[in-house]
N, C-alpha and C positions, 0 to 999 in steps of 0.2 A: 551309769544308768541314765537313760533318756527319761528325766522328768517332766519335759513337756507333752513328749508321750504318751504317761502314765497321767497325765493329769486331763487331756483333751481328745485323747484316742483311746481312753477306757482299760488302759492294759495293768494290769493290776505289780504293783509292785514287790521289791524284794523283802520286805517286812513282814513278819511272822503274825501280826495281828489283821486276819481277811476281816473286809470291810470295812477297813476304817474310813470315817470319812477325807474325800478329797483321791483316794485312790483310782477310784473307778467314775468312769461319767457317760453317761447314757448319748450317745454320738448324735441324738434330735436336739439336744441342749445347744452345741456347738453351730449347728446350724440356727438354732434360735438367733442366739445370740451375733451372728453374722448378720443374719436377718436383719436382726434390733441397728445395727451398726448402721447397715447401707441402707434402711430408712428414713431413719435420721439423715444422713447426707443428701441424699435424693431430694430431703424436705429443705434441705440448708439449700443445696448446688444444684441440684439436676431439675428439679419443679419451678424454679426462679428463670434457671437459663433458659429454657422450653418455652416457660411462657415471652419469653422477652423475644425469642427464636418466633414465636406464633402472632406476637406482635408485631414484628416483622413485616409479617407475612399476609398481615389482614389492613383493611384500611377502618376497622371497628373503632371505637372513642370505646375505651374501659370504664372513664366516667358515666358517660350516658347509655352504653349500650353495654356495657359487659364485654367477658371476651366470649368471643364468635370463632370458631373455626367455619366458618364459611363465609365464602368471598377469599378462600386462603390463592394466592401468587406471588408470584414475583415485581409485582408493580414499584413497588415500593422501593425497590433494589437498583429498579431500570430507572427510575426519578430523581434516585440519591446518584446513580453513574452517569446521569446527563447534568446535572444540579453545577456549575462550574462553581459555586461558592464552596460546596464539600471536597474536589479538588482542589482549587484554593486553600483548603484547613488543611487537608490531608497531605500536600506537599508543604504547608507552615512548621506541619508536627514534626514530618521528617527535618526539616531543614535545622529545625530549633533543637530537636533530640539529638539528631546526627552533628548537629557541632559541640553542643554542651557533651556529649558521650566522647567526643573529641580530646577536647579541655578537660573531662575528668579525667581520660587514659593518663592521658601529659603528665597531670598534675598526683595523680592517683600515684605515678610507677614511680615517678622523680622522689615521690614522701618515700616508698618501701625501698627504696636502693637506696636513700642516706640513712632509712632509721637501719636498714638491718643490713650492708654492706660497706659502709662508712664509720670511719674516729668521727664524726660529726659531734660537737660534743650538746648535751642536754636531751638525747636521742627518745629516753623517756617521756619527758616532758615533750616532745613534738609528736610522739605516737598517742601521748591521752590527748595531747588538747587538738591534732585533727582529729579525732573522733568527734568532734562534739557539733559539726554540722548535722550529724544524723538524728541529733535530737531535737532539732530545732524546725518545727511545719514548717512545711514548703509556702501554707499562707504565711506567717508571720516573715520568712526570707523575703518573699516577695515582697509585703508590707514596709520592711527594715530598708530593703534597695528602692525602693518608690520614695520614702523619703529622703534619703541620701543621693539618689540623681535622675530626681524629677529636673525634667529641662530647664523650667521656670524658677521652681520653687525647693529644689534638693538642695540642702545641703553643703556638699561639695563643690558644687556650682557658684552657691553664695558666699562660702571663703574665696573660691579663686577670682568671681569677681572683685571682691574686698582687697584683694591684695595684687590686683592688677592683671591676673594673668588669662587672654579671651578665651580660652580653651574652656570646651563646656561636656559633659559628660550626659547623656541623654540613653537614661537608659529603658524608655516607653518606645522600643524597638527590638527589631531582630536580633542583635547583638548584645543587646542587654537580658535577654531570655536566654542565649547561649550562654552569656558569662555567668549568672546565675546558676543556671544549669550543673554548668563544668564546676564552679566549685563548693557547692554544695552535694552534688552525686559522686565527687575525688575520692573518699574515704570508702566506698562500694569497690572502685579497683582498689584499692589502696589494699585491703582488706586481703582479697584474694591474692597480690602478687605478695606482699608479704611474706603469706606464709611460702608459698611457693620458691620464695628464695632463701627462707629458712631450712629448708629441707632440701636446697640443692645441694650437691657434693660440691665442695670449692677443689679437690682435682681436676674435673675439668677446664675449668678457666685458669689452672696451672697450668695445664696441657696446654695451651693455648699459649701462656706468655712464654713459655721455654719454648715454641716453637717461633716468637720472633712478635707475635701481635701485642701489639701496644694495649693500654687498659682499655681506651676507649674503644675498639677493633674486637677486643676482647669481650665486650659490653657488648657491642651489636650484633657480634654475628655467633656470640654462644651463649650471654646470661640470659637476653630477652628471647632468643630462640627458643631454649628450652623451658624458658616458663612461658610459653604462647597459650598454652590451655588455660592458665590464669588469667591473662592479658585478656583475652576473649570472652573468658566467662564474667569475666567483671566489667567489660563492655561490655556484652549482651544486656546482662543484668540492670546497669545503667539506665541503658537505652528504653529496658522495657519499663522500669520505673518511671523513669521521666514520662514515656507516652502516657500516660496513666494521671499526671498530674494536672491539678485546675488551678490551686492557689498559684502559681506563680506565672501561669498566661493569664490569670483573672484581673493580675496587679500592674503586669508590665506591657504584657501583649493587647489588650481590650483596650487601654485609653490609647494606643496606638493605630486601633482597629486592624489588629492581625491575629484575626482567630486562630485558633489548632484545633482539634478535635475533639478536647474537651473544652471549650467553652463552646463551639459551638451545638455540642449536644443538648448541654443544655441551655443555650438560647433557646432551642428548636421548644422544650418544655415550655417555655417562659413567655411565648409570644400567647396574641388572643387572636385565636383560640389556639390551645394549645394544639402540637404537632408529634401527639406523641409516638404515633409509627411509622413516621422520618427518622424522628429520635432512635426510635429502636432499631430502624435498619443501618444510620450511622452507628450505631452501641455497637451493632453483630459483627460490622464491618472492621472497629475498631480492635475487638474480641478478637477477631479472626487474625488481625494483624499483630497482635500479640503472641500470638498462641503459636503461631509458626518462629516469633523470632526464639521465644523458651524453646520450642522441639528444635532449630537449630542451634540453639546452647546447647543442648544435647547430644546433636548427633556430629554437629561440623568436626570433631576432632575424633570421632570415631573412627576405629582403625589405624589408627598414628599413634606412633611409642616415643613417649617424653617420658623415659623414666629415669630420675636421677638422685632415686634414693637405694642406697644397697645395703646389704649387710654390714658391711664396715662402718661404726662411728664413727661420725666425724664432725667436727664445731662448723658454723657458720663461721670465713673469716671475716675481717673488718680492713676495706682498702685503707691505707695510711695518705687524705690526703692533702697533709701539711698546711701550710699557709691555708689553702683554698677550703678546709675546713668550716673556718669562720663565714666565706662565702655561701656556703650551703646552710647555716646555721641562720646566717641574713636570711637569705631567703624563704626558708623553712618560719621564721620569724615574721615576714611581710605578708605570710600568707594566713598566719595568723589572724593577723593584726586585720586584715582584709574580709576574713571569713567569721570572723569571731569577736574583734573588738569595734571595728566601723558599726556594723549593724547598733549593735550594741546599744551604743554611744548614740544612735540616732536615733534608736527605740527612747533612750531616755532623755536625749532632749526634746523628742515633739512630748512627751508625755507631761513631761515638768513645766515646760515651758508656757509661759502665757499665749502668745503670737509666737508663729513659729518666721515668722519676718526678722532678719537678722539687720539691724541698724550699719554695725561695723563687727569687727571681730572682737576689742573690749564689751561690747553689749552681749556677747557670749558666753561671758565666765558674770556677766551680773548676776546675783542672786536676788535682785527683788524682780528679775525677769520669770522667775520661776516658783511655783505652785501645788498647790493641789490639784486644784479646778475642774482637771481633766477626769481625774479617778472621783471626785466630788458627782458629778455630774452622769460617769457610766453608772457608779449605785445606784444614783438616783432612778435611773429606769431599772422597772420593775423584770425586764426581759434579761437584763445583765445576772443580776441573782437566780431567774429563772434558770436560764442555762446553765448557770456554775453547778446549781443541785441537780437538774438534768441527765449533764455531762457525768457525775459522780454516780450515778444510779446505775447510766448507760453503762458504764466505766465497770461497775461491780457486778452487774449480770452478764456481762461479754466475761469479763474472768472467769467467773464462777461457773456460766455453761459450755465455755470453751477452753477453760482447764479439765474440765471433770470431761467432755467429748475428747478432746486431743490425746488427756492420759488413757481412757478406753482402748481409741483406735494405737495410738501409740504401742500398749501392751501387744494388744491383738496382731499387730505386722509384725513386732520383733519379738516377742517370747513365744509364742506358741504358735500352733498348726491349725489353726482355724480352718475350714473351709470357705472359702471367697475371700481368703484375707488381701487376695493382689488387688481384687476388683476395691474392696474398699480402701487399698492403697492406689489405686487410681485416681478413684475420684475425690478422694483427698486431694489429689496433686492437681484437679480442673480449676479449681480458683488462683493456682499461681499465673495462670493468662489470663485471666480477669481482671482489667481494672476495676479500680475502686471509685470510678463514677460509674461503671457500668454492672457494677454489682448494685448500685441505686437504681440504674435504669430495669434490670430485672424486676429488682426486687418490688416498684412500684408497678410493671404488667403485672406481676405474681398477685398481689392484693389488695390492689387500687377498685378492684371492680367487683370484691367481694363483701357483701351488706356486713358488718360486723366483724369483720375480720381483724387482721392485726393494723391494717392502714391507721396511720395518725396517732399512733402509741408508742412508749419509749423501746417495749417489745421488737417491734421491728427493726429499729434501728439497732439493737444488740443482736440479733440475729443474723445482720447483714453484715456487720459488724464481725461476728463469729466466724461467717461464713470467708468472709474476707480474709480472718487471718489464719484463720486450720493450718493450712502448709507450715507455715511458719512454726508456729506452735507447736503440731506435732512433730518436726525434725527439729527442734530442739528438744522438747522429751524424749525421746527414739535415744538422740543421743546418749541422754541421762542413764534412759532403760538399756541400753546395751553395752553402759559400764560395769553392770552388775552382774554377777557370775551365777552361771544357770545350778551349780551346785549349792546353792544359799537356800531354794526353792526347793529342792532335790530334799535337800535335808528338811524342811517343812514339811515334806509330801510323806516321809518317811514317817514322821513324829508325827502323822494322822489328820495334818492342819487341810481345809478341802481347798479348793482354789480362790475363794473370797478371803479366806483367812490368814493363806497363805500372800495374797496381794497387800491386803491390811496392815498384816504383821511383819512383813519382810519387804516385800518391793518398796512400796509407798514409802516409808520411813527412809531407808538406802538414798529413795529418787527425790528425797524431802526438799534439798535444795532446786534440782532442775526445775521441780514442779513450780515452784513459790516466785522463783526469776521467771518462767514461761506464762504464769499467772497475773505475774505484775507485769508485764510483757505487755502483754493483751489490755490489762489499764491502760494503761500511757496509750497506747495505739490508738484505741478508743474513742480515749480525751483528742487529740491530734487528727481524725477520719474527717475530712471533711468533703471528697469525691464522693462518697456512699450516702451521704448524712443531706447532700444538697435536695433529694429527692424524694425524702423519705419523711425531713421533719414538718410538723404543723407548728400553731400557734402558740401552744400546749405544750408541745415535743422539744421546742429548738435547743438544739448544745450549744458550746462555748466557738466551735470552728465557724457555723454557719455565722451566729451573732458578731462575728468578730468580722467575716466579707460584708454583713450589713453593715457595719460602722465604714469599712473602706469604703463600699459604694456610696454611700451618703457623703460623704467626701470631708466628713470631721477627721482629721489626721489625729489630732491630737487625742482621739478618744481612743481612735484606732490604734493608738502606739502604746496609750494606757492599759487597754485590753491585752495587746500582745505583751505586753510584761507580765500581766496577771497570769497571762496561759502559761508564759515560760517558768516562771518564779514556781506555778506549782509541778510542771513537768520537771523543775529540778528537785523540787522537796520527795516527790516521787521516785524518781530514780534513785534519790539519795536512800530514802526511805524502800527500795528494792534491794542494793549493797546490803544495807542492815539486817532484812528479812534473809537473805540468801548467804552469807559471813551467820548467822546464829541459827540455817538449819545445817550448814554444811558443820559449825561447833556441835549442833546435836548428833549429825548421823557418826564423828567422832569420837564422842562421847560414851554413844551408845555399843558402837562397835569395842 
C-alpha cells in the first residue's frame, strides 16, 4: 500500500476503522504547507539575493537613502569590467584557487590509493588524522602559517637561520596561498576518490595486468580513468570552496598586497565612504562565477558511463608493496606532521611565549621564556568574552532554526508527494553557489536600510548563517530520512496515527541520530563562519571569527595565536561532544527498535 499516498493525496486507506485520523487530508493542507516551505526560503535565499542583485544595479547608499529601484542599470557592472584592480583580484582568485585545487587533487588522490589500495601499514590512523584539516578555520590555517613563515619573523625561517642554512620560506605570496590552499582543501578530493575506489571492481585492473601493463600503467590509464567523476567532483568542489574563502587571502595574501576577490569585496565596504554597490556588483559577479563551476559539477560528466560496480561481490584488493610500503607510510607521515603538527606547535608557541624573537634554538625549549600573558591579557578585553557568549548563542539559534527547517524540507523532498516539493528542492540547492562572504553581502542590502529591522542583531547573523548552510544540512538528513522504510509509516497510518504523529513517533526517533550530528553540524559551522559574519556584525554582535581577524590585523601575534587555540580547543570539545550525542541516539534508536 502507498502510505504516502494515503497520508498527502487524501486516499483513504485499507483499515476497517473510516476516519481515523491521519488517513484522509484535505489536498489545500498540502499546498499550505508547500507554501509555508518556499516562504520561508524566499525569506532565507531568494529576498536576500535580489536585493543584493538590485544593489547591483542601483548606485543608491542603503544607509542614507534606502533601497531605490530607480536609477536601476548596468553602470555598475560596466565600472567593475573596466576597474583593472577587479581583474587584478579576479585573475588572483583563479590563479590561487586553480593551483591550491591542484595540490589538493595530487595530494587528495595520492591519500585515497594508499589508504584503500595499498599494505601501507597504519592505513587507519592516516585516513582519521587527514581528516582533521577540515576542522580547522581557514582563519586560524592562515594565522598558524603567518606564523611559521612570515619572511622576517616565522618561525621556520628563525630555526634555519640559527642553524645556518640561507634558505628562507616566505610564505605572504602567491605560492604560499596555493600551498595553503592545496593542503588544507586535500581531504575534500581525498573524500570523494576514496570512496570511489572502494566500490571499483579490482577485475578490471586484473584485466589489465594479465594483459601485460605494469602497476603503474595499470594505475593510469584504468584506476584513475574510471574514477574521473570523483577526481572532478572533488576538484570542482575544492575550487568552489577555496573561491569563497577570506581567512586565508586575509593572512597571507593582504600583507603581500595580492588581493582575490574576497578581500577585495570587502575592502570596497571598508573604505570612506563606503562602496557598497561596487561591492555588490563584484558579490554578483563572484556568485555568478561560482554558480556555473557547481552546474558544471554537475553536468561535465553527464552522459558518460563510469560504472564499475556490478552485481557480483567483490573486496577492495590491497597492492603488496613491499619494502616501498614504509615509503608511503613516510610520507603519509610528513604530511601529517606538515598539516597538523607545524601549525600546531606554532599556534602554541606564539601563544605561551613571551617575545616571539627566537635568541638561539636552546632559548626554545626554555620555560621561563614562556607564560600566560597572552590568554591573561585577551580576557582581559571585555570584547574577547563578548564574543565567546555571542558566538554560543549564534551557534544555538543556527542549530535549532536550521535543524527544525532542514528536517521539514528534508521530509517533504523524500517521503512524500507534496506539491512544489522540486521547487523547494531547488531553491534549497541556490545557496551551494553562494559564497559565504557573499551571503554577507546580500544579506547586509537585504536589511541594512530597514528602520528596525534585523541589522546589528545576533538574529541576523544566525539567519545568514542558516541560509548558508541549508544544502548541507538537508542532504545529510535526506540521507538519514531515506534509510528508513516507507512500511514503518504505513503501519502508523494504519493504527490511525495522523501525519504529525506519525513524524513524532516513528520518523523522528529512527532519524534521532542524523538529526543531532546535522544539528551539531550547523554549531561548529556557525562558531567557524567568518565570510558571512564580516558584514553583518556590530559592536554588540561580534563572534569569535570576526574578533580573532581583529587581533591578526592589529598585528599582536601572540594574542592572535591565543585566541586560535581558544577557538580550536572548543571546536574539538564540540566535535568530541557531537561523537557522544550521535553514539547514544543511534544506542537509543537500537534500543528502542
Amino acid at each position: 500500500m502507498d502510505g504516502q499516498a494515503a497520508s498527502l493525496h487524501g486516499v483513504q486507506t485499507t483499515s476497517g476503522r473510516a476516519g481515523a485520523p491521519g488517513r484522509t487530508q484535505h489536498p489545500s493542507w498540502r499546498w499550505i504547507w508547500s507554501g509555508v516551505l518556499i516562504a520561508a526560503l524566499a525569506f532565507l535565499v531568494i529576498y536576500p539575493t535580489a536585493m543584493l542583485l538590485l544593489g547591483a544595479l542601483t548606485t543608491t547608499n542603503p544607509v542614507v537613502e534606502g533601497v531605490s529601484v530607480a536609477d536601476v542599470s548596468l553602470g555598475n557592472f560596466l565600472t567593475v569590467a573596466g576597474n583593472p584592480n577587479v581583474l587584478i583580484a579576479l585573475a588572483n582568485s583563479m590563479i590561487a584557487c586553480g593551483g591550491g585545487t591542484l595540490l589538493a587533487v595530487a595530494i587528495g588522490l595520492a591519500f585515497a590509493w594508499v589508504v584503500v589500495r595499498t599494505n601501507t601499514p597504519c592505513k587507519a590512523l592516516i585516513a582519521s588524522a587527514g581528516m582533521l584539516p577540515l576542522f580547522v578555520p581557514p582563519l586560524v590555517a592562515g594565522v598558524a602559517w603567518a606564523i611559521l613563515g612570515s619572511p622576517r619573523t616565522g618561525l621556520i625561517n628563525l630555526v634555519l637561520a640559527k642553524i645556518g642554512i640561507p634558505w628562507r620560506f616566505d610564505l605572504y605570496s602567491m605560492p604560499g596561498m596555493i600551498f595553503v590552499f592545496g593542503i588544507y582543501y586535500a581531504p575534500y578530493v581525498y573524500m570523494f576518490t576514496a570512496a570511489a575506489l572502494r566500490n571499483m571492481d579490482p577485475s578490471l585492473e586484473e584485466a589489465a595486468e594479465i594483459s601485460g601493463a605494469s602497476p603503474t600503467r595499470t594505475m593510469a590509464t584504468v584506476t584513475f580513468p574510471l574514477i574521473l567523476p570523483a577526481i572532478i567532483s572533488g576538484m570542482l568542489l575544492s575550487f568552489v570552496v577555496m573561491l569563497g574563502i577570506y581567512g586565508i587571502p586575509a593572512t597571507l595574501g593582504t600583507p603581500a598586497n595580492i588581493p582575490v576577490l574576497t578581500t577585495y569585496i570587502f575592502a570596497l565596504t571598508a573604505w570612506s565612504p563606503p562602496l557598497y554597490n561596487t561591492a555588490a556588483a563584484v558579490a554578483v559577479i563572484l556568485m555568478i562565477v561560482t554558480g556555473l563551476l557547481v552546474y558544471a559539477q554537475q553536468r561535465v560528466l553527464a552522459g558518460r558511463s563510469y560504472t564499475t560496480v556490478a552485481g557480483k561481490a567483490f573486496r577492495p584488493r590491497a597492492l603488496n608493496l613491499g619494502p616501498w610500503r614504509f615509503l608511503t607510510l613516510g610520507l603519509a607521515i610528513v604530511y601529517l606532521l606538515v598539516v597538523v603538527v607545524l601549525p600546531s606547535l606554532a599556534l602554541l608557541i606564539a601563544a605561551f611565549r613571551r617575545f616571539l624573537f627566537i635568541r638561539d634554538i636552546p632559548s626554545l625549549f626554555d620555560m621561563k621564556q614562556y607564560g600566560w600573558q597572552h590568554f591573561i591579557k585577551m580576557f582581559d578585553n571585555p570584547l574577547t568574552v563578548t564574543s565567546i557568549i555571542n558566538s554560543m548563542k549564534v551557534g544555538l539559534i543556527t542549530a535549532l532554526v536550521g535543524g527544525v527547517l532542514a528536517f521539514a524540507i528534508g521530509y517533504t523532498t523524500t517521503r512524500t508527494r507534496a506539491p512544489l516539493k522540486r521547487i523547494i528542492d531547488v531553491i534549497t540547492t541556490i545557496p551551494v553557489a553562494i559564497p559565504g562572504l557573499v551571503i554577507g553581502v546580500a544579506y547586509l542590502w537585504a536589511w541594512i536600510g530597514l528602520p528596525g529591522g534585523l541589522y546589528g542583531t545576533l538574529w541576523i547573523l544566525a539567519l545568514a548563517f542558516v541560509a548558508r548552510f541549508i544544502p548541507d544540512t538537508v542532504k545529510a538528513l535526506s540521507t538519514s530520512l531515506m534509510q528508513i522504510h516507507k512500511e514503518l509509516e504505513e503501519a502508523a497510518w494504519i493504527c490511525g496515527r495522523g501525519m504529525l504523529g506519525t513524524v513524532f513517533s516513528v520518523v523522528l526517533p529512527l532519524a534521532r541520530p542524523g538529526v543531532v550530528a546535522a544539528m551539531t553540524l550547523l554549531f561548529i559551522l556557525a562558531i567557524r563562519e567568518l565570510g558571512s559574519s564580516l558584514f553583518l556584525y556590530s559592536s554588540g554582535t561580534m563572534v569569535m571569527a570576526v574578533q580573532l581577524l581583529g587581533y591578526y590585523e592589529g598585528g599582536n601575534i601572540g594574542i592572535t595565536a591565543a585566541f586560535s587555540l581558544v577557538q580550536m580547543v572548543l571546536l574539538g570539545v564540540l566535535i568530541g561532544f557531537t561523537n557522544l550525542l550521535s553514539r547514544g541516539a543511534a544506542r537509543g534508536v537500537v534500543r528502542s527498535g
